[in-house]
Structures are given as structure tokens and as C-alpha cells.
C-alpha positions as CSV (number, residue, x, y, z in Angstrom):
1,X,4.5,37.2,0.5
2,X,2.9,34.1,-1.6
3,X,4.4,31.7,1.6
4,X,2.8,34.4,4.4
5,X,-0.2,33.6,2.2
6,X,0.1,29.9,2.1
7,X,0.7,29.8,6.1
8,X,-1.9,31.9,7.2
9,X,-4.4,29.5,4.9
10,X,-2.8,26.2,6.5
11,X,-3.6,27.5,9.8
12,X,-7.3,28.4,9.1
13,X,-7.2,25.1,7.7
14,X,-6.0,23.6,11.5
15,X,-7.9,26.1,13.0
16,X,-10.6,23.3,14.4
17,X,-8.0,20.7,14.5
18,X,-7.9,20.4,18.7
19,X,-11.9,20.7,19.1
20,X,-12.0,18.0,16.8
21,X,-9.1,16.0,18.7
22,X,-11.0,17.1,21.4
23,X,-13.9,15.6,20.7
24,X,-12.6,12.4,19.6
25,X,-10.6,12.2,22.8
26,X,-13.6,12.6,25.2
27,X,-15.3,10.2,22.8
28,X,-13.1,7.3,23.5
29,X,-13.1,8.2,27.2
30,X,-16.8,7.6,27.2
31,X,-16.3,4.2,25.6
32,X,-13.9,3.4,27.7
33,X,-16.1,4.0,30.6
34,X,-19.2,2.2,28.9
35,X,-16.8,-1.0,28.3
36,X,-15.6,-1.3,32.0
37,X,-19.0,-1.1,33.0
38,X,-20.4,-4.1,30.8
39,X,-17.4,-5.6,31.6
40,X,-18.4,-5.2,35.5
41,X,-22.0,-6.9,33.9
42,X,-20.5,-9.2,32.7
43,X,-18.4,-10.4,35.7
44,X,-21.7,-10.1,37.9
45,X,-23.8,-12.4,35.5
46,X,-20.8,-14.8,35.5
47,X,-21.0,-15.2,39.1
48,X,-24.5,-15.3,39.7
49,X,-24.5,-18.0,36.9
50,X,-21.6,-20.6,38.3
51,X,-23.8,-19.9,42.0
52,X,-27.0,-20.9,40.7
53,X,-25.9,-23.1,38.0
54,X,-27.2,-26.2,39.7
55,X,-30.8,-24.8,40.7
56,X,-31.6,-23.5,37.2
57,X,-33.8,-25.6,35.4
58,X,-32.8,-25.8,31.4
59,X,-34.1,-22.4,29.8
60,X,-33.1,-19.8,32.5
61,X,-29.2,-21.3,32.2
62,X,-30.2,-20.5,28.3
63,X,-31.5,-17.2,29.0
64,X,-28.8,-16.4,31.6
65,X,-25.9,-17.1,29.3
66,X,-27.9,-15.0,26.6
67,X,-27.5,-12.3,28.9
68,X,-23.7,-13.1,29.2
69,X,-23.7,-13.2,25.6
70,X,-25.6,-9.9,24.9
71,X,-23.0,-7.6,27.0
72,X,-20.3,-9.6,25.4
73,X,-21.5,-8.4,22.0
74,X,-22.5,-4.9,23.6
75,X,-18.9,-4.9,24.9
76,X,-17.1,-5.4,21.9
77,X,-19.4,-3.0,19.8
78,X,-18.0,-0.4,22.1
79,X,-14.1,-1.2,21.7
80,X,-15.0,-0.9,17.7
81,X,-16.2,2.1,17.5
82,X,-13.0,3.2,20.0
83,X,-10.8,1.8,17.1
84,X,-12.7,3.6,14.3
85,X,-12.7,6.7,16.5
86,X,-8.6,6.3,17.1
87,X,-7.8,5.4,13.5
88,X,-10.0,8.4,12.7
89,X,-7.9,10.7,14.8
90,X,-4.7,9.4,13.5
91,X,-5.9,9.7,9.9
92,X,-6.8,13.7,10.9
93,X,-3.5,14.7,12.1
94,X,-1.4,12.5,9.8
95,X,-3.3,14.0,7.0
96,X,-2.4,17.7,8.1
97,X,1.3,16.0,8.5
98,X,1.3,14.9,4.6
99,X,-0.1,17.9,2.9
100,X,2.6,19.7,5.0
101,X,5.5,17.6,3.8
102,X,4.4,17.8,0.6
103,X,4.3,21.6,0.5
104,X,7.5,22.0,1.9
105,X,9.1,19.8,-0.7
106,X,7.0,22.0,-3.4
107,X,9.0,25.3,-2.1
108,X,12.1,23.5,-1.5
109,X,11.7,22.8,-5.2
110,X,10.6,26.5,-6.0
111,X,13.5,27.8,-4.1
112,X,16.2,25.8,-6.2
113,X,14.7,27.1,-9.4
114,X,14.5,30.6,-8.5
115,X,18.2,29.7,-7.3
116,X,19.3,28.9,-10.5
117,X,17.3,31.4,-12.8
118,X,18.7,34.4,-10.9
119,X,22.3,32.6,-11.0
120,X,22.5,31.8,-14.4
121,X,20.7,35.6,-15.4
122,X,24.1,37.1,-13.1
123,X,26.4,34.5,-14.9
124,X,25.2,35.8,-18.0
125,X,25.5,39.6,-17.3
126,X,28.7,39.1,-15.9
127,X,30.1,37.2,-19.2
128,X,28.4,40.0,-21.3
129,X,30.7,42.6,-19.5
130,X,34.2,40.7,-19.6
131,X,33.5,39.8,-23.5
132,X,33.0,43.5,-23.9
133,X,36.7,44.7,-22.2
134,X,38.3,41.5,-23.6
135,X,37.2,43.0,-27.6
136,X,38.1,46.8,-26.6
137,X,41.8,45.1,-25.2
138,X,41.5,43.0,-28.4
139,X,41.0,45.6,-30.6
140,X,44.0,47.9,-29.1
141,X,46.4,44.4,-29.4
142,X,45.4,43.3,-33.0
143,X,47.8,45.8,-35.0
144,X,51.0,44.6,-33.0
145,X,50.5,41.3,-31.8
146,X,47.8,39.4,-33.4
147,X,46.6,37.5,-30.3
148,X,44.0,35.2,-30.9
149,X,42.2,35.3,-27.0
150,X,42.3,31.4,-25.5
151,X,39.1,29.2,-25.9
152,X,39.1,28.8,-22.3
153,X,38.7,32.3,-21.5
154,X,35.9,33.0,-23.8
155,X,32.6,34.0,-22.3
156,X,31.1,30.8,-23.3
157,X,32.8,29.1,-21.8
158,X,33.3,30.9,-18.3
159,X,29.4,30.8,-18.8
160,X,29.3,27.4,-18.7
161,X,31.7,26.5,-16.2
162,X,30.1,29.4,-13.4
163,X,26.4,27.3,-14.2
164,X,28.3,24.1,-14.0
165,X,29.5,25.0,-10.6
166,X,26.2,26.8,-9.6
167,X,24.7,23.3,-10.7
168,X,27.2,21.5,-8.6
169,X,26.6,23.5,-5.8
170,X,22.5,23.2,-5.9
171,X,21.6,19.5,-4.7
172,X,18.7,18.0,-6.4
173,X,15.9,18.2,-3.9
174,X,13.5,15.5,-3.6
175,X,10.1,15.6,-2.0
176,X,11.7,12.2,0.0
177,X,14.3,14.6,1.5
178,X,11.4,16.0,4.2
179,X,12.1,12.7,5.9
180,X,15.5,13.5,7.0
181,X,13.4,16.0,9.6
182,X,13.0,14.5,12.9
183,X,9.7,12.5,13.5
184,X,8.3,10.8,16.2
185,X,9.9,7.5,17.0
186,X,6.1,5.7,17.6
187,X,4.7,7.4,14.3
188,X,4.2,4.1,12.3
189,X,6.4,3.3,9.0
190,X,5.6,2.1,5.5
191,X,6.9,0.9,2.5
192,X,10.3,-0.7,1.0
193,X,12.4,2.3,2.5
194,X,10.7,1.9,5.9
195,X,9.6,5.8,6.3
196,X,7.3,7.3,7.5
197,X,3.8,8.1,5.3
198,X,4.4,11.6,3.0
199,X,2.9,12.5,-0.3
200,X,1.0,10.1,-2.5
201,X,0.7,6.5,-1.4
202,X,-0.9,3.4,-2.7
203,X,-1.9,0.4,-0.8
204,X,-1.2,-3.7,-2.2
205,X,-4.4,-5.4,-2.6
206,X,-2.7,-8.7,-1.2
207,X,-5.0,-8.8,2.3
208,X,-1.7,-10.8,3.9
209,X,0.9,-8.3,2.7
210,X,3.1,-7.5,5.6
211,X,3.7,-4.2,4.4
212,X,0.4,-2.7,2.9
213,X,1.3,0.9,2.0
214,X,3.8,2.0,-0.3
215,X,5.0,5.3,-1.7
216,X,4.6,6.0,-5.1
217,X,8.4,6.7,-6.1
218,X,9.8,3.8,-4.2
219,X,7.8,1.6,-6.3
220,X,8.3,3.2,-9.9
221,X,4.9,4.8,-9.9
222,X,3.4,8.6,-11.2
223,X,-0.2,7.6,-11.1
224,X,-2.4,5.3,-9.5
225,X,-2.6,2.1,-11.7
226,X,-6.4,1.1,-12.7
227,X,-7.6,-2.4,-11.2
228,X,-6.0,-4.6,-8.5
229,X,-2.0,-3.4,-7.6
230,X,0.3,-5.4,-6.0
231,X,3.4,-4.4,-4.9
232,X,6.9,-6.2,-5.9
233,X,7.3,-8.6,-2.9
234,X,3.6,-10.0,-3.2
235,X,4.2,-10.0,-6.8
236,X,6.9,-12.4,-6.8
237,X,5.4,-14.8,-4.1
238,X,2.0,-15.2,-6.4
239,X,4.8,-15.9,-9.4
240,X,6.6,-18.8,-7.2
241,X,2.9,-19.6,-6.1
């Protein structure tokens, strides 16, 4: 019920996901058609400039390759705002793609302790019951034999060997383990381990770091440190340095 819950809420929470994608998409399209067109401009004052060149007096060649200068500008205001606009986009899907990693590492986790709870409750009830038979076939023994039952046949210990092997059998699961899903091979990757972005992340404050972004458990981290960070690498070369 509780993950029915959960999925119906992460799908209201997509729900506007493509009009937004949408959006951003026909966005970039109309810079993209606003750049070729000052880029046409600026072919056309190019020309006109290297024809007439030699019969402009002084301050129309200024004024001329202002003009040049202005769509220049103009067209590289327009290819910024289509990088904003794209790292925008990125940032909304791969955002949706982290929260949903991240939950499915929580009930992974969930899983495995509900696992273990209901295994070690059977373990228990089923040690409870043998112990009981083993003192009724105790109690019938003890006048003629005087058999002392083995150590390693007590419930105890059967206990602890059936959770041992229930243990053994449960792999640890780690919220790192929703990488081995596939991914896309052009989705960018981060870090020491070279993965993908998932779950908390913190970026060096080194502006030349060819890295940047880190995951918090790859580099021994719980909680965002206070003040500048630098990861281990960057560290080291400012020690040499």
C-alpha cells in the first residue's frame, strides 16, 4: 500500500514534467532561430563593410563596425540564455532521476529489514518448538540414560546459526547499488568512482578541478562541511603547491 502511495505521489510530482520540457524545448528552438538570423546580420554588414570600406570616411567605418559589434553581442546573449535554458532542462529531469534513485535505495533498505525481522521472529518460534519436544524426550530419557543433550543442538545455538545464515544470505544493500541499473551511455559522470550523479553530492571549490562533483560516501562525508571543501586530489596538489 505505502509504495502504491509513494508512486501515485511521484507521478503527480512529474505530472508537468513534458509541458515544462516542452516549453524549454520550443524555447531553445526560438533562440536558435534568433541567432541564425543575427548571424545572417552579421554576414550582410560584413560584406557591405569590406565593399565600401574604401569610400567611408573615418566615423561611418566606426559606426559600421559598431553595428557588427552590437549583433555580435546580441548573438552571443542569445546562445547564453540557450545554455542556461539546456542546463536548466538537464537539472529538471536529472533531479526527478536522483530523488528516484534515492527512494529506491530507501525501500531496498526497508525490504532487507523487514527481511530479517520476520526471519529471525520464524527462527525464534521454530527454536521455541524443538526446545519444547527435546525437554519432553529429555524428561522420558533422564531415569535410564542420563543424556546430557549436545551444545550444538541447543536452541541457541540453532538460533544463531539459522540468523547467521539468513544474514549471509541478505547482502548489505547500499544506496550506490542503484547504479548497477542501466543508464544512458551520454548521461555525464562524476566523482572518484566515475558514476553517474545519485543522492547527495558536493561540489570542490577548486574553479580548475577536473572533476567538480563528488558523492558524499566516496569521499568520507555525512554532512556538508561548513566553509570552502576541496576534495582529496585538489587537496594534495595545494599541499605540493
Amino acid at each position: 500500500m505505502a509504495t502504491a502511495i509513494y508512486l501515485e505521489h511521484y507521478l503527480d510530482s512529474i505530472e508537468n514534467l513534458p509541458c515544462e520540457l516542452q516549453r524549454n524545448f520550443t524555447l531553445m528552438r526560438d533562440l536558435d532561430s534568433r541567432t541564425e538570423e543575427k548571424k545572417g546580420e552579421i554576414d550582410r554588414l560584413a560584406e557591405e563593410y569590406i565593399s565600401n570600406v574604401k569610400n567611408l570616411a573615418s566615423e561611418q567605418r566606426v559606426e559600421h563596425l559598431q553595428k557588427i559589434q552590437n549583433a555580435y553581442s546580441k548573438c552571443k546573449e542569445f546562445s547564453d540564455d540557450k545554455v542556461q535554458l539546456a542546463m536548466q532542462t538537464y537539472e529538471m529531469v536529472d533531479k526527478h532521476i536522483r530523488r528516484l534513485d534515492a527512494d529506491l535505495a530507501r525501500f531496498e533498505n526497508e525490504l532487507k529489514e523487514k527481511l530479517e525481522v520476520s526471519g529471525y521472529e520464524s527462527t525464534d518460534g521454530r527454536a521455541l518448538k524443538k526446545g519444547d519436544v527435546r525437554g519432553q524426550r529429555d524428561k522420558r530419557g533422564s531415569r535410564g540414560r542420563g543424556k546430557k543433550g549436545s551444545d550444538d543442538d541447543s536452541p541457541k545455538k540453532k538460533k544463531m546459526k539459522i540468523s547467521q545464515d539468513l544474514s549471509d544470505a541478505l547482502l548489505p544493500m547500499q544506496p550506490s547499488d542503484v547504479l548497477d541499473m542501466p543508464v544512458d551511455p551520454n548521461e555525464p559522470t562524476y566523482c572518484l568512482c566515475h558514476q553517474v550523479s545519485y543522492g547527495e553530492m558536493i561540489g570542490c571549490d577548486n574553479p580548475d578541478c577536473p572533476i567538480e562533483w563528488f558523492h558524499f560516501a566516496c569521499v568520507d562525508l555525512a554532512t556538508k562541511p561548513k566553509g570552502k571543501w576541496f576534495c582529496p586530489r585538489c587537496t594534495q596538489d595545494r599541499k605540493k603547491k
